[in-house]
C-alpha positions as CSV (number, residue, x, y, z in Angstrom):
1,X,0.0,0.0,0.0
2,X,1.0,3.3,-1.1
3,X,1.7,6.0,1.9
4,X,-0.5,8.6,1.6
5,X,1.0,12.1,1.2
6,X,1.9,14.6,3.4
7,X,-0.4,17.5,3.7
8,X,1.1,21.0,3.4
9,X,0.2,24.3,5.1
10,X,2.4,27.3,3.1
11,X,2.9,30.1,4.6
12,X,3.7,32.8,2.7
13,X,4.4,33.5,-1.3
14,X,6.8,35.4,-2.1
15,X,9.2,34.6,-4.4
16,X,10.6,31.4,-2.3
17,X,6.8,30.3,-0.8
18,X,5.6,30.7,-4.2
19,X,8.4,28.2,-5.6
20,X,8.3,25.8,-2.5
21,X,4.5,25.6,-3.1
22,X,5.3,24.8,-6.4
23,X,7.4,22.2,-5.4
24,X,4.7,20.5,-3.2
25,X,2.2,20.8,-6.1
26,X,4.5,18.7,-8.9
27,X,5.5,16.1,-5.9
28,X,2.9,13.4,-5.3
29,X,4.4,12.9,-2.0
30,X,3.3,16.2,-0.7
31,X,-0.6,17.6,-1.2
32,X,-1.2,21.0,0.0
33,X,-4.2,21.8,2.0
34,X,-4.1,25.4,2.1
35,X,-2.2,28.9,1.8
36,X,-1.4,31.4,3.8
37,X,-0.1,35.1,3.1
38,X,-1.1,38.8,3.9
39,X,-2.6,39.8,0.6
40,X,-3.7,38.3,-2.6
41,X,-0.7,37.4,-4.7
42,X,-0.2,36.6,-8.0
43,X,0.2,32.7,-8.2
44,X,1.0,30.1,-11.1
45,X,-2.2,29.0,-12.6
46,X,-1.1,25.8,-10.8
47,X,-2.1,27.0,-7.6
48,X,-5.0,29.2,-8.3
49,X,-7.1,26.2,-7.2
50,X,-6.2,27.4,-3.6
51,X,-7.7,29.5,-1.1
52,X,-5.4,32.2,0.3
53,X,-5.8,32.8,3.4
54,X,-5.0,35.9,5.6
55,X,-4.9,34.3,9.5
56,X,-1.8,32.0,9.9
57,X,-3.2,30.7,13.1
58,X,-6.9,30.7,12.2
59,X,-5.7,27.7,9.0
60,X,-3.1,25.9,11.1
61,X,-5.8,25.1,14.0
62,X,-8.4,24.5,10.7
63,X,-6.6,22.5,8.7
64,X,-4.0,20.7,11.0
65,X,-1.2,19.5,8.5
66,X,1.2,17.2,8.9
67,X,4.0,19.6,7.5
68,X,3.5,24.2,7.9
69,X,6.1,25.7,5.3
70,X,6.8,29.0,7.0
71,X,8.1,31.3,4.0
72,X,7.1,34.2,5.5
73,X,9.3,37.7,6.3
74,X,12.2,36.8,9.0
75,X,11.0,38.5,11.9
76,X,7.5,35.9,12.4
77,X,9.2,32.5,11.6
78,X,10.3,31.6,15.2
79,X,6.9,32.5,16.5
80,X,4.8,31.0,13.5
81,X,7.4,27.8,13.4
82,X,7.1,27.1,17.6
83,X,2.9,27.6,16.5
84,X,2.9,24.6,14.0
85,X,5.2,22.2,15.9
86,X,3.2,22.7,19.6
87,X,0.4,22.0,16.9
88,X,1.7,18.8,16.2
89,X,3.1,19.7,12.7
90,X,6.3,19.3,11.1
91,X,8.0,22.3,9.9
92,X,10.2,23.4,7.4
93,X,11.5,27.2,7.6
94,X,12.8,29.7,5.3
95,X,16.4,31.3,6.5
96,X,17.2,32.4,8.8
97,X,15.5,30.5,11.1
98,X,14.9,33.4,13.6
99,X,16.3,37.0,13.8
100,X,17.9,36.2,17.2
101,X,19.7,33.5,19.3
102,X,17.0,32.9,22.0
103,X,14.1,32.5,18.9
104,X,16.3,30.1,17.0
105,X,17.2,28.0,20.1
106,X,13.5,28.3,21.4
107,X,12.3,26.7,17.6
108,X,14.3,23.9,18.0
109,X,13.6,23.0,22.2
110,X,9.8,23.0,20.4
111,X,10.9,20.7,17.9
112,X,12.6,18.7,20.2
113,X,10.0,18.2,22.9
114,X,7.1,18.0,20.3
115,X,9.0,15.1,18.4
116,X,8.5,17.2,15.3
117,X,11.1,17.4,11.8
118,X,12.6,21.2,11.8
119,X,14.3,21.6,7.9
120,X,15.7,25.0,7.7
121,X,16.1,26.4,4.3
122,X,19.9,26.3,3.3
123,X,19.0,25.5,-0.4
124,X,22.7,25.2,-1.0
125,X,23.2,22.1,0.6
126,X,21.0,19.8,-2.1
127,X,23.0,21.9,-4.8
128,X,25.4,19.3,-6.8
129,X,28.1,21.9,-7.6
130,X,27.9,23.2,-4.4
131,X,28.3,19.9,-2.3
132,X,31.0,19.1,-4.9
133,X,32.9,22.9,-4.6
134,X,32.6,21.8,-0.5
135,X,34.3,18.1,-0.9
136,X,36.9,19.9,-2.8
137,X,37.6,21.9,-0.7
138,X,37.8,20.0,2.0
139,X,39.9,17.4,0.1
140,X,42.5,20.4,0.4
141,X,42.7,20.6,4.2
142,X,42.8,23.9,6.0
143,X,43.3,26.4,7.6
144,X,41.2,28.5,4.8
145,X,40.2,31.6,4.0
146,X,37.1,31.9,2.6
147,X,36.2,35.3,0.3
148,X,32.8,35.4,-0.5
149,X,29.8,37.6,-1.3
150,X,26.4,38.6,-2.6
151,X,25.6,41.9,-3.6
152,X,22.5,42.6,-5.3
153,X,21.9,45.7,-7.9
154,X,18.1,45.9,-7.5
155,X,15.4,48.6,-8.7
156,X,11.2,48.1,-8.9
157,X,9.7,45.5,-7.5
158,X,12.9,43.8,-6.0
159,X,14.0,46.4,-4.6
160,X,10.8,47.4,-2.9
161,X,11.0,44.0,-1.4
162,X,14.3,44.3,-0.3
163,X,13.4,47.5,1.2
164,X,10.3,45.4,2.8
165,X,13.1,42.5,4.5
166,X,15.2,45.5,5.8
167,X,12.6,46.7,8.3
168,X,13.8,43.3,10.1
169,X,16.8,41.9,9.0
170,X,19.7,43.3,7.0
171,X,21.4,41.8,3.9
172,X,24.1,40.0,5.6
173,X,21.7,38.3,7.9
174,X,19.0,37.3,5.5
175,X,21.7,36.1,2.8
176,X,25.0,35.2,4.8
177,X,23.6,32.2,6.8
178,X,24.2,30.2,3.2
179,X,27.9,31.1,3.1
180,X,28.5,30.9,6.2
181,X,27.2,27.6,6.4
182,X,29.3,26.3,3.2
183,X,32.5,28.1,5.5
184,X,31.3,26.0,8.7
185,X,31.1,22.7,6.7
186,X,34.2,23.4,5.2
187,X,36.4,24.4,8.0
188,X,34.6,22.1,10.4
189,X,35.7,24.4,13.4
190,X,34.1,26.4,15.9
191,X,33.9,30.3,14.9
192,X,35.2,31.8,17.6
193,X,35.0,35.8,16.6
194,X,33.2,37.9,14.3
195,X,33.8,42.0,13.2
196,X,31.7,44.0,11.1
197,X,30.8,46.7,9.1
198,X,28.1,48.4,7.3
199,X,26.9,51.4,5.2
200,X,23.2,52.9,4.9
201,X,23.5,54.0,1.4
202,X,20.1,55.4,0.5
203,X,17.2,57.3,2.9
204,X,14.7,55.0,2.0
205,X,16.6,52.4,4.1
206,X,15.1,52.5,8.0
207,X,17.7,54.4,10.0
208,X,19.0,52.3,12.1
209,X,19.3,49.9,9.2
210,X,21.9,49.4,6.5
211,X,22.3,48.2,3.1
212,X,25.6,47.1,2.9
213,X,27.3,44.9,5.1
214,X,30.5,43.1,5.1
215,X,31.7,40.6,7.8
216,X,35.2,38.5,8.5
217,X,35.0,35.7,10.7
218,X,38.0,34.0,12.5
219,X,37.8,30.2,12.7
220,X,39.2,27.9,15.8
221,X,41.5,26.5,13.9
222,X,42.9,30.0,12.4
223,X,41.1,29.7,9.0
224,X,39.7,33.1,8.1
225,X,36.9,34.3,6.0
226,X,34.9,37.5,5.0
227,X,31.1,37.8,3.8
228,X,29.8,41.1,2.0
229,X,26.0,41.6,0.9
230,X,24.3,44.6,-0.1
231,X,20.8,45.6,-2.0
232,X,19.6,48.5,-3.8
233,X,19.9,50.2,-6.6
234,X,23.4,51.5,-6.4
235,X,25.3,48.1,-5.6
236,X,27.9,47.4,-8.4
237,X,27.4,44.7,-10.8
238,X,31.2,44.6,-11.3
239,X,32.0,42.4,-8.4
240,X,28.6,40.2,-7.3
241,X,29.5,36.7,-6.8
242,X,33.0,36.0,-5.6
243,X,32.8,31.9,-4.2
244,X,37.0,31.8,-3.5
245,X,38.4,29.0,-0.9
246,X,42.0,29.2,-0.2
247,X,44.4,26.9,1.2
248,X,47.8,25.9,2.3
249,X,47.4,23.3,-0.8
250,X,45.6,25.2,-3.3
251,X,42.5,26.6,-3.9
252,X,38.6,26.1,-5.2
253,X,37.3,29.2,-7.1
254,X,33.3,29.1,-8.6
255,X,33.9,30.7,-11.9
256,X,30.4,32.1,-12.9
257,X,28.9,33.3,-16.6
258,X,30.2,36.9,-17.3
259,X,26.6,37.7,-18.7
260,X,25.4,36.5,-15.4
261,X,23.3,39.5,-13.4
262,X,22.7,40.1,-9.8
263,X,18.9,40.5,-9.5
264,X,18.7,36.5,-11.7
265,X,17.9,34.2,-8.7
266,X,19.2,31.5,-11.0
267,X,22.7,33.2,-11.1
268,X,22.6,32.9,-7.0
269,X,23.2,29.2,-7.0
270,X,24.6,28.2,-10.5
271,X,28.7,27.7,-10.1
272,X,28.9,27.2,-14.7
273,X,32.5,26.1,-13.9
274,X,34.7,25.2,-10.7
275,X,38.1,25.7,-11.0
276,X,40.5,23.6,-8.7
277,X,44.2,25.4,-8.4
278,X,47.3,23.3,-6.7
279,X,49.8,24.9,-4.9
280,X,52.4,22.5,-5.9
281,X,55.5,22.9,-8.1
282,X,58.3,21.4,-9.3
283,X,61.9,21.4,-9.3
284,X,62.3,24.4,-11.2
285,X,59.6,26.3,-8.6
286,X,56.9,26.0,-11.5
287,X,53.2,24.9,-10.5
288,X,53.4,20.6,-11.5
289,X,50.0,20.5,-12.9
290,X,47.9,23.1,-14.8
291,X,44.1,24.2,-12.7
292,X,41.4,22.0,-13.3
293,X,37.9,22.6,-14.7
294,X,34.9,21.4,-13.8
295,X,32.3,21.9,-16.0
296,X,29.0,22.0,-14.1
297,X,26.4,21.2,-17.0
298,X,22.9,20.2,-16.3
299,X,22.9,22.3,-13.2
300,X,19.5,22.6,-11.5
301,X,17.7,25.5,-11.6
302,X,16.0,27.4,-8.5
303,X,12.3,25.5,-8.9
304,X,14.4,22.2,-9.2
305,X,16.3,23.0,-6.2
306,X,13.5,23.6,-4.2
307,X,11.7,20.5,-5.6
308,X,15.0,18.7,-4.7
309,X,15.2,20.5,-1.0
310,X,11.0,19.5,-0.3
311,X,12.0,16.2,-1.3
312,X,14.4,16.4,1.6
313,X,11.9,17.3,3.7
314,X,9.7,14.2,2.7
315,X,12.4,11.9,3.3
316,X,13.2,13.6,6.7
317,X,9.8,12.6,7.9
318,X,9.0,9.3,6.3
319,X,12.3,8.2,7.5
320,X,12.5,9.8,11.1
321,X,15.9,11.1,10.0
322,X,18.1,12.4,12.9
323,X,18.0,16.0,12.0
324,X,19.8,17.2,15.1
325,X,23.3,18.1,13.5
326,X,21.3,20.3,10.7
327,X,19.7,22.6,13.3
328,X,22.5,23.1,15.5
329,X,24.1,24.0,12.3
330,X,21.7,26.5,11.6
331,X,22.0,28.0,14.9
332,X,25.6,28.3,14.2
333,X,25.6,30.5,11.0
334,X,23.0,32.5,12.4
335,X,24.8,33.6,15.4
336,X,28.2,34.3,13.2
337,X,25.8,36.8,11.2
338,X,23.9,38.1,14.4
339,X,27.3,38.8,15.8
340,X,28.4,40.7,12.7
341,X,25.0,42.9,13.5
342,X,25.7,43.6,16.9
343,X,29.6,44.2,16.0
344,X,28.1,47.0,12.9
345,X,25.7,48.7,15.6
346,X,28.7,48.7,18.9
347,X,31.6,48.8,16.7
348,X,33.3,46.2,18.6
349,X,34.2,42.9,17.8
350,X,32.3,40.2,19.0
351,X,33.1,37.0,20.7
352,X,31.7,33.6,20.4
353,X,31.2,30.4,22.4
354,X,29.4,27.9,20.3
């Protein structure tokens, strides 16, 4: 006999709530039961068969789904996530799981003491070139330094919503748990201090908000790395995506498209090429091999990824995977980028015991 699928409470529709709804739709291990979201968006004719719903609460208690998928802006998902799992519900979050230390740890003592699955959204992680660019990485042994960023140029729409995510949560919060993630997994040491720095660069940004950010993190065992993010219509397209990993032994690079733009969701994940650089050399000092290329063809676009991250979340509850190491890893990239916050606003660097 068949299992019957899991039914779906979403939670919000943007741009990722939309595409993780989409995901449930095209998987016949998932069935939706209902949406959630503040106002009536536009939707893939896919899911115009859905009622949208306006009272998070109001369809949790109605509807009482196996699995909510909170999608919603940062500042509800701890409150909204505890909701469904005292509920009974599994629950799989957008990042960053919560916009402080005390949420995020609160989210998962509810997930633990409900005996519920808690997936956060680190989309990366079920990326092929991504987990490839990692076990390369790694195969070079540390200690690393990581150079990485995200900048986003962004005008209309996109940037209204970025303007919308900064009334909570800055850029190198909402996009620097991913990276800092990939630098925990790589490094595979405790971050032990954080410094930061950021720039309001326009007035429509809140006050005590900014729109540029940058970050460098020091590792326990003395790799380094920095993180920069920043939205708006002013960013720089000449430097968006640096994905650099350097070692003792070498060095992993993600060479990206040079048509590629900032404000293509697509380009935020695709790697096109990874270039693998040895340190070593020969008699006469030259390097003894020349860098190799991997070609990442076939690479999955964003709706595939978030079909292949949902179907992560399937098997995590069918097969009562032990999901303990992902969510302290989630707490753990949060708090490097909370503590890149705090060190902006005090001007200090900050400290951590993790």
């Amino acid at each position: 006999m068949s299992k019957r699928p899991i039914s779906v409470l979403v939670a919000g529709l943007g741009n990722m709530g939309r595409s993780h709804a989409l995901a449930y739709e095209n998987s016949p291990g998932f069935e939706i039961v209902g949406l959630v979201n503040r106002s009536k968006p536009d939707l893939d004719p896919a899911l115009n068969k859905y009622d949208v719903t306006t009272s998070f609460p109001d369809a949790l208690a109605r509807l009482k789904p196996d699995l909510v998928s909170i999608n919603t802006y940062s500042d509800s998902h701890a409150d909204f996530a505890v909701m469904a799992l005292e509920a009974g519900s599994h629950v799989f979050v957008e990042k960053p799981l919560a916009t402080n230390l005390d949420d995020a740890k609160r989210v998962i003592a509810a997930a633990k003491a409900n005996n519920r699955k808690l997936v956060v959204g680190y989309i990366l992680r079920h990326h092929p070139s991504w987990i490839q660019m990692i076990k390369e990485a790694r195969a070079l042994g540390g200690p690393y330094v990581f150079r990485m960023n995200l900048n986003q140029q962004s005008s209309g729409d996109t940037w209204h919503t970025h303007k919308q995510l900064m009334q909570t949560t800055s850029p190198i919060v909402d996009c620097g748990v991913h990276y800092l993630d990939v630098m925990c997994q790589i490094a595979d040491a405790a971050p032990i201090e954080v410094r930061g720095m950021g720039v309001r660069l326009s007035d429509e940004v809140a006050p005590d908000m900014y729109n540029y950010g940058h970050l460098q993190v020091l590792f326990e065992d003395g790799s380094v790395g920095w993180y920069e993010a920043g939205w708006g219509p002013m960013i720089s397209e000449s430097a968006f995506f640096v994905k650099d990993v350097m070692s003792p032994n070498g060095s992993v690079s993600i060479v990206i498209d040079e048509a590629a733009k900032s404000d293509d969701i697509d380009t935020h994940t695709k790697t096109s090429t990874i270039r693998i650089h040895s340190a070593k050399v020969d008699a006469d000092g030259k390097f003894s091999a020349p860098d190799r290329l991997l070609k990442m063809d076939d690479e999955p676009g964003h709706q595939q990824l978030c079909d292949r991250e949902q179907e992560f979340v399937r098997k995590a509850i069918e097969q009562d995977m032990d999901l303990t190491r992902h969510m302290n890893d989630a707490v753990k990239s949060l708090a490097v980028v909370l503590a890149a916050d705090a060190s902006i606003k005090t001007g200090k660097a900050q400290q951590l015991e993790l």
